[in-house]
C-alpha positions as CSV (number, residue, x, y, z in Angstrom):
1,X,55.1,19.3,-18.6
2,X,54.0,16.8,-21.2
3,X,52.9,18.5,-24.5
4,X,52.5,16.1,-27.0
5,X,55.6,14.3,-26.2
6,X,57.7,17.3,-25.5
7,X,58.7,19.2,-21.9
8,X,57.4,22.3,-21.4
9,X,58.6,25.0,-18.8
10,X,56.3,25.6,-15.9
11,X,54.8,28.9,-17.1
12,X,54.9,28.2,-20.6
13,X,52.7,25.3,-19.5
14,X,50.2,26.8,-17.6
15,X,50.0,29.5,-20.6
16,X,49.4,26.6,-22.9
17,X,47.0,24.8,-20.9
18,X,44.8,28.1,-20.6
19,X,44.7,28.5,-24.2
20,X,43.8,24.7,-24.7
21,X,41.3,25.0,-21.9
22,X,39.6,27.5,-23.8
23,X,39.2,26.1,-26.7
24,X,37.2,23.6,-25.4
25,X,40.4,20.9,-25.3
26,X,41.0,18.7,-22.9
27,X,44.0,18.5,-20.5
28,X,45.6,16.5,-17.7
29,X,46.1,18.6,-14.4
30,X,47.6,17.3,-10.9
31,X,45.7,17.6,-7.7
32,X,47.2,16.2,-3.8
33,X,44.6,13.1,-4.5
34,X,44.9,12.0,-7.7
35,X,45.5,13.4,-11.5
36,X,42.1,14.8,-13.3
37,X,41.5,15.0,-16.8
38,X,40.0,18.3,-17.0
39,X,37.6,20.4,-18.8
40,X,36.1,23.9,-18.4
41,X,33.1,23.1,-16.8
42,X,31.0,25.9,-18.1
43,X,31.3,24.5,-21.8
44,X,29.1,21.7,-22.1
45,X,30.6,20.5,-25.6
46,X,34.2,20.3,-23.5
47,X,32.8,18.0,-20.7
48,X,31.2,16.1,-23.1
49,X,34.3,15.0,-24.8
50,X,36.0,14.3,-21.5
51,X,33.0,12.1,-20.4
52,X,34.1,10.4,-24.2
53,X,38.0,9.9,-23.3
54,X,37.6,8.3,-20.0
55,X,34.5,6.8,-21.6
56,X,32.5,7.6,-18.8
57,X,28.8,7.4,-18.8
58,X,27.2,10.6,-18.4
59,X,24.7,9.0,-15.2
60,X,28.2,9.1,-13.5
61,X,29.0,13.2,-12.2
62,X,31.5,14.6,-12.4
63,X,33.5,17.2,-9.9
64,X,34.4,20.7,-10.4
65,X,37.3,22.6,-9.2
66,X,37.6,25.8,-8.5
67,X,40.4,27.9,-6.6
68,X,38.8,29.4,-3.5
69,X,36.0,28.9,-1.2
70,X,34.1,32.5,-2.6
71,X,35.1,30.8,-6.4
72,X,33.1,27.7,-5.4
73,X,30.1,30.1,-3.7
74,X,29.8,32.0,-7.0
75,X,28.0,28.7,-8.7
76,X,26.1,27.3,-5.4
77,X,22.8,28.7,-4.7
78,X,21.2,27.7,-1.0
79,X,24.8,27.5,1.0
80,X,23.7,25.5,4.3
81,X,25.9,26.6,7.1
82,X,27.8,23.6,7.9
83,X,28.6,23.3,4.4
84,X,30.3,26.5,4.8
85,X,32.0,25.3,7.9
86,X,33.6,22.7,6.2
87,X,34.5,24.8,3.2
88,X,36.2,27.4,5.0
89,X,38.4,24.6,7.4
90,X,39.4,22.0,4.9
91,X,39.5,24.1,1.9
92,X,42.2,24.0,-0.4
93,X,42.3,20.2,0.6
94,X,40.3,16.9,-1.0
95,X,37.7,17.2,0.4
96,X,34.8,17.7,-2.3
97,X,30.7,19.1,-1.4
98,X,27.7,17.9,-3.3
99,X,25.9,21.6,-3.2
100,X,22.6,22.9,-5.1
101,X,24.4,24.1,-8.0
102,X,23.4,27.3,-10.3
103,X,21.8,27.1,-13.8
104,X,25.2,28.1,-15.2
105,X,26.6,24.9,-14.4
106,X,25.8,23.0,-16.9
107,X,23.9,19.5,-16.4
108,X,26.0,17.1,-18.1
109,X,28.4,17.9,-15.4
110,X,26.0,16.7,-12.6
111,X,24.1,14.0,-14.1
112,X,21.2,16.2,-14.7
113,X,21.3,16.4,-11.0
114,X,20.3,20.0,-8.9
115,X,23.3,19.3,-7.5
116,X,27.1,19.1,-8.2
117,X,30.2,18.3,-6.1
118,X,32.8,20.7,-5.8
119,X,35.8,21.2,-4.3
120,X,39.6,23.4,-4.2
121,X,42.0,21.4,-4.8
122,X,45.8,21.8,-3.1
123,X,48.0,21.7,-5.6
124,X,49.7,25.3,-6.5
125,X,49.9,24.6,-10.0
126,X,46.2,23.7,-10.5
127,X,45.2,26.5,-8.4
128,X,47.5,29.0,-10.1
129,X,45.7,27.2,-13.7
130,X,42.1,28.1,-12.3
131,X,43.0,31.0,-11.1
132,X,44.2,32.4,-14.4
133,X,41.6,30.9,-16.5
134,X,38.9,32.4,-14.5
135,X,36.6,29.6,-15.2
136,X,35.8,26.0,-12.7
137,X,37.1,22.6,-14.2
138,X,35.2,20.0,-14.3
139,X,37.9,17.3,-13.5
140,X,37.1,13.7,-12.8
141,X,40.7,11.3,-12.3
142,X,42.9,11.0,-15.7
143,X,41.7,7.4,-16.3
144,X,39.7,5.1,-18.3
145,X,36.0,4.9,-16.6
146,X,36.4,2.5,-13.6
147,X,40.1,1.7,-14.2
148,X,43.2,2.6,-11.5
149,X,43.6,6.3,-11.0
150,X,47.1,7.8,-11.7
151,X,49.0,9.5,-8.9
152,X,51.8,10.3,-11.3
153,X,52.0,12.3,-14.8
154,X,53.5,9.1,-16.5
155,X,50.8,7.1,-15.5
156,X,48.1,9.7,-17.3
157,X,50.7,9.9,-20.1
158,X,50.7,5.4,-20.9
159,X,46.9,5.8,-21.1
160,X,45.9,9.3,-23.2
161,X,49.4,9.3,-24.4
162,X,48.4,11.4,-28.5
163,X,44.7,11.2,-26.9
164,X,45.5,14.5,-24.9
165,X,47.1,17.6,-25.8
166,X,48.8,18.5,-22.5
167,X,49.7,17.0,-19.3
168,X,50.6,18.9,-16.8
169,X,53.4,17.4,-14.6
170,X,53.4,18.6,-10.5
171,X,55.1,15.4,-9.6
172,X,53.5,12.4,-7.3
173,X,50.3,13.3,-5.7
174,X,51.1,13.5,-2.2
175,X,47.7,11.9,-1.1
176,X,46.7,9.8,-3.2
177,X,43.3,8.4,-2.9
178,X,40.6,10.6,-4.1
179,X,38.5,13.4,-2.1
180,X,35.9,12.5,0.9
181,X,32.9,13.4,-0.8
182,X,29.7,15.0,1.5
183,X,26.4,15.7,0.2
184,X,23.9,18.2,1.4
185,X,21.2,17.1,-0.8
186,X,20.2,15.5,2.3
187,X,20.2,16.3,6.0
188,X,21.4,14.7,7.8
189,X,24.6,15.2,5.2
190,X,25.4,11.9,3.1
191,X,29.3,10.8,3.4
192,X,29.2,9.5,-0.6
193,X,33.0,8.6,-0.6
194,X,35.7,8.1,1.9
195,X,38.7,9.9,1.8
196,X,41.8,11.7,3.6
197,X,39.6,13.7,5.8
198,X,38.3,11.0,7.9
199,X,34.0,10.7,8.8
200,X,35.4,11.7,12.4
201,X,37.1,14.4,11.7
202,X,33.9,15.6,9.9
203,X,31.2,14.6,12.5
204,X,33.3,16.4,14.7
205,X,32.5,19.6,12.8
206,X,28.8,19.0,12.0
207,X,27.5,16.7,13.7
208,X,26.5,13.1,12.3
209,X,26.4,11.9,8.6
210,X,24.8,9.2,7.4
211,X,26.5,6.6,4.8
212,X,24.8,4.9,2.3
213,X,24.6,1.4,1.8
214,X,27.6,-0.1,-0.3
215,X,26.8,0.2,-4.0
216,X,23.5,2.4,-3.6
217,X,23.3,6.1,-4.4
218,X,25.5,5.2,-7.0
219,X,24.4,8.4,-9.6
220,X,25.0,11.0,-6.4
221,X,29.0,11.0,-6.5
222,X,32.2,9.6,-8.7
223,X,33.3,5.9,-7.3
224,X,29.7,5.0,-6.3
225,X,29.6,2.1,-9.2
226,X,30.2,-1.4,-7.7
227,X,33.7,-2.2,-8.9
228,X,35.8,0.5,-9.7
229,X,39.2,2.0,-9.5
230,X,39.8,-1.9,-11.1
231,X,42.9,-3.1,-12.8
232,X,43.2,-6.2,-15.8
233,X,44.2,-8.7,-13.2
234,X,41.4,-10.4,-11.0
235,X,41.7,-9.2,-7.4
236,X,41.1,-11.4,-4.2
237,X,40.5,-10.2,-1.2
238,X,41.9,-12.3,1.9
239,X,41.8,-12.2,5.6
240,X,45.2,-13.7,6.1
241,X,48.4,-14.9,4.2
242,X,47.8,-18.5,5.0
243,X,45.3,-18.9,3.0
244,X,47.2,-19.0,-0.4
245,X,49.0,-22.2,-0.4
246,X,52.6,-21.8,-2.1
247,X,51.4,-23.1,-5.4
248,X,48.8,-20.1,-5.7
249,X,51.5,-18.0,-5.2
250,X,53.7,-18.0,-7.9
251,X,52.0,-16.3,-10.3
252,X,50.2,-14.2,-7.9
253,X,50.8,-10.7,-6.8
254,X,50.4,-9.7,-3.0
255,X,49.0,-6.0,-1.9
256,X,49.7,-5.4,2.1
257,X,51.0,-3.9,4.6
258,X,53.7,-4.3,7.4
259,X,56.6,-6.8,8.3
260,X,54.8,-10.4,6.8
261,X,56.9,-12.9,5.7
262,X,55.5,-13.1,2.2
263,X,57.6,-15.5,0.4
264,X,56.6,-17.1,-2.9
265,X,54.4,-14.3,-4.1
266,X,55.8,-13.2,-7.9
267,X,55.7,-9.7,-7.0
268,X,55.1,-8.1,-3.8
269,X,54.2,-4.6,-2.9
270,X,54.4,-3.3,0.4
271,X,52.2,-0.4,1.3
272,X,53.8,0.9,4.7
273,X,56.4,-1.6,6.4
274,X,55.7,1.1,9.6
275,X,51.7,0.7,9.2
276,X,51.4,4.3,8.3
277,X,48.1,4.8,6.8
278,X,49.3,8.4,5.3
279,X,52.1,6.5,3.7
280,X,49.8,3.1,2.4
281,X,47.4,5.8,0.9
282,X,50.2,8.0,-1.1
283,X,51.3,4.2,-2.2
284,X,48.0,2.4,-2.9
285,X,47.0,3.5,-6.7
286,X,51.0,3.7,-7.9
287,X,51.7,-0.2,-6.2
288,X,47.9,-1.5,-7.9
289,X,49.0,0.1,-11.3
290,X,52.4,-1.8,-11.0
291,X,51.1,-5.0,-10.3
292,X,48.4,-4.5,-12.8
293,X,51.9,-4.9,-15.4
294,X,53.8,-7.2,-13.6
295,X,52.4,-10.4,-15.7
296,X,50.5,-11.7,-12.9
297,X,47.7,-14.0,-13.1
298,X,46.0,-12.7,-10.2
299,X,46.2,-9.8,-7.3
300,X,45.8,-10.6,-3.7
301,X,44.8,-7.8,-1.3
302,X,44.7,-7.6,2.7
303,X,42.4,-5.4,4.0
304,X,44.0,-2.6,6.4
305,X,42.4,-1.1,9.8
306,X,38.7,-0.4,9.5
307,X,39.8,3.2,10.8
308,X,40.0,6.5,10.1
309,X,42.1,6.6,6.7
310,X,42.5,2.8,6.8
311,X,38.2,3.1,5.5
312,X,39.0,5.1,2.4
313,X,42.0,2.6,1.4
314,X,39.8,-0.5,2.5
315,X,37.1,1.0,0.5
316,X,38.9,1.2,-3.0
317,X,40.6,-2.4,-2.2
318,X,36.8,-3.6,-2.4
319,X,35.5,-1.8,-5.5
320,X,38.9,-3.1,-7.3
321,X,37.8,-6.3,-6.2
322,X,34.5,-5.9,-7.2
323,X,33.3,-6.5,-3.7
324,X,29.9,-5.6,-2.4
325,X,31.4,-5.9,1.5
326,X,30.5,-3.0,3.7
């Protein structure tokens, strides 16, 4: 655990954290999708200096984390059934549920919206932190707005390093790409954000969701805003290797996946030799934030499967780039 520069013990950390927490601090929490910056989300004054660190505008919500399906029910007035549903099978998990929130969340947290996403998150030290402070965070990813989200402590530690008084360290998150986001402020249910649990696995629950036009809706969830989840270096999106003549390639970084032959490139990062899209998704913000420091003039980026997880990785590929693609 990262406390000002020095290792904490596990307990000791949490304990810390708690007190920080409720003093209105900000801290650095893991979570199985990415690392949060968090907040307690009942103190308006604390979220509004995490929306300042990540310098975030405030039309952009923000989630809330809480460590149990009745925890979340406690601030959510008007429950619709399949909401529950989903709750109860997928929670703790990322999955996060735009819900008609209670007065006692406080608006900054949703935009001003009626509504706010929330979600359990499975990581056991996060959920052991909630649990003991009693309160929801309000925890959007531990980066600068629209910039690569960290999947390690180390990562959250280069960017708030003195900014932050505590990062809590739970080691790589095992996911890593954000939560599926569903919204019941409209029926049929809006899919807002792809994510580990896949629109089919959902529709298979529920029923049919509808999804948004790229880059519209953008004040209803996090990663709405046309390029996001964005590093320094420009990032091209191409449909096959042979269109980068050698020359491009030497000061060019290469983002893929499988067995290519991929000579020339300065640096290469291979998401999943095997194709696994479990394995490219744990990979895909850790390999972008490398490249991102590799001295590169430029990132190129092949799109994966247009399935299942291969959607949610495809998706963040395009807001890096910038890309208004469906």
């Amino acid at each position: 655990m990262k406390n000002q520069g020095s290792a904490l013990p596990i307990e000791n950390a949490i304990e810390k954290a708690i007190e920080l927490l409720r003093k209105g601090e900000v801290v650095a929490i893991p979570t199985e999708t990415v690392y949060g910056l968090a907040a307690d989300a009942l103190n308006s004054e604390a979220v509004a200096r995490l929306f300042e660190l990540k310098k975030r505008p405030k039309i952009d919500p923000v989630i809330v984390h809480c460590y149990g399906a009745s925890h979340v029910f406690a601030f959510v007035r008007n429950l619709p059934e399949p909401a529950r549903l989903l709750a109860t099978t997928y929670w703790p998990g990322p999955l996060t549920l735009v819900l008609e929130k209670k007065d006692s969340i406080p608006d900054i947290v949703s935009a001003g919206l009626p509504f706010a996403g929330f979600r359990v998150p499975k990581h056991p030290l996060t959920l052991k932190l909630i649990e003991k402070l009693g309160r929801p965070l309000a925890a959007p990813s531990a980066n600068r707005f629209g910039k690569i989200s960290p999947t390690t402590a180390q990562a959250v530690f280069e960017e708030f390093n003195h900014l932050i008084p505590l990062i809590l360290d739970g080691g790589p998150c095992p996911v890593g790409i954000e939560s599926t986001v569903i919204s019941f402020a409209h029926d049929p249910p809006l899919l807002l954000r792809y994510g580990a649990i896949t629109k089919e696995e959902i529709e298979k629950r529920i029923g049919p969701l509808t999804v948004p036009a790229p880059n519209t809706a953008w004040n209803l969830a996090p990663g709405r805003f046309p390029k996001h989840y964005a590093p320094s270096v420009p990032v091209e999106i191409i449909s096959s290797l042979s269109e980068i003549p050698y020359w491009k390639r030497k000061n060019a970084g290469l983002i893929f996946w499988g067995r290519e032959e991929t000579s020339g490139f300065k640096v290469v990062k291979n998401l999943s030799k095997e194709k696994s899209l479990i394995e490219a998704a744990a990979n895909f913000f850790q390999m972008l934030r490398e490249l991102d420091k590799s001295s590169i003039e430029k990132i190129y980026a092949l799109l994966l499967p247009e399935e299942g997880l291969g959607k949610a990785i495809n998706e963040r590929i395009k807001k890096a780039a910038g890309s208004s693609s469906p």
